[in-house]
C-alpha positions in Angstrom: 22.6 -2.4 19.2 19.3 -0.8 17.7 16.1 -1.7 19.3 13.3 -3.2 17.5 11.3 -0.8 15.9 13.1 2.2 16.2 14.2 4.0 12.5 16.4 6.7 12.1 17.1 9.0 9.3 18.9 12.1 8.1 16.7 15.7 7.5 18.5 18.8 5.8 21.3 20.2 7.6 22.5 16.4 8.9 20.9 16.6 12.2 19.5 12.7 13.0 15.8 12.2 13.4 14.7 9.0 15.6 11.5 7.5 14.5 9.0 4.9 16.8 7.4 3.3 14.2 5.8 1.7 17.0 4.1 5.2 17.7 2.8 5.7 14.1 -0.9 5.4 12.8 -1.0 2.0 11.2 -2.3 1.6 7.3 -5.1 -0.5 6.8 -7.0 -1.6 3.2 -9.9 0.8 2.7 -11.9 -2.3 1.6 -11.3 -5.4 4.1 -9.5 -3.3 6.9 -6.6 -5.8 6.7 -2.8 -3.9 7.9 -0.6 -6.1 6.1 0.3 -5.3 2.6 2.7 -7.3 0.3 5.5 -5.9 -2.3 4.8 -6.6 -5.7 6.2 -5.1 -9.3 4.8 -3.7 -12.1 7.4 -4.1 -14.9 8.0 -1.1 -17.6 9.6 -1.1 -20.9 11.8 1.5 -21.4 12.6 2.1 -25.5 15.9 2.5 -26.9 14.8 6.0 -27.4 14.0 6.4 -23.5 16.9 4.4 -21.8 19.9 6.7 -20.5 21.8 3.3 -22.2 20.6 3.1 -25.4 18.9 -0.4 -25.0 15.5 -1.3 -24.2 15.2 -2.0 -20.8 12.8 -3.2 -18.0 12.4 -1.2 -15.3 10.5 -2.3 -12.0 8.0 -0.7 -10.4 7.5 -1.3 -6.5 3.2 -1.6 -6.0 1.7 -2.5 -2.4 -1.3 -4.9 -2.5 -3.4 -6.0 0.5 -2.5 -9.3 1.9 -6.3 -10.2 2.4 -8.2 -8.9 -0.7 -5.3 -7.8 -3.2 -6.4 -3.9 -3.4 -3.3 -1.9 -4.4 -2.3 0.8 -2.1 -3.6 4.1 -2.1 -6.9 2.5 -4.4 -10.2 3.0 -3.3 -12.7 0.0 -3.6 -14.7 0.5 -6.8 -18.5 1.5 -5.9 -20.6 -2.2 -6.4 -17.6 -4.6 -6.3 -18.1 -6.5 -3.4 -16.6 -9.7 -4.4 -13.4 -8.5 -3.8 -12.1 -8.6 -7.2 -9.1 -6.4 -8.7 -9.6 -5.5 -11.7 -6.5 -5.6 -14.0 -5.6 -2.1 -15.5 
């Protein structure tokens, strides 16, 4: 049985690396501080031209926005927005 908050993984030469996430620096929004952060998509369209199949196709894109204020991931707070608005790009 794995304990609760332990991951594991694989690193070149297939020796097995145990990770406590438990013992790793927690993520927080730049702009509210909040740590929780929820999954979202952003959907592309792949041309017939483009797709390995030949058809157009929609491919999803994982994104991570703060729970609290909605700022994506790895986005720093515009300069002068303090309303907390994300603006749509």
């Amino acid at each position: 049985m794995k304990r609760k908050g332990n991951g594991g993984g694989r690193i070149k030469g297939g020796m097995n690396v145990k990770i406590n996430v438990n013992q790793l620096p927690m993520e927080t929004c730049p702009r509210c501080g909040s740590p929780n952060y929820l999954e979202m998509y952003n959907l592309r369209k792949a041309s017939p031209i483009q797709s390995p199949t030949g058809q157009e196709s929609i491919i999803p894109v994982p994104v991570y926005l703060c729970s609290n204020c909605g700022l994506p991931y790895g986005q720093e707070p515009e300069e002068g927005n303090v309303t907390g608005e994300v603006p749509i790009r």
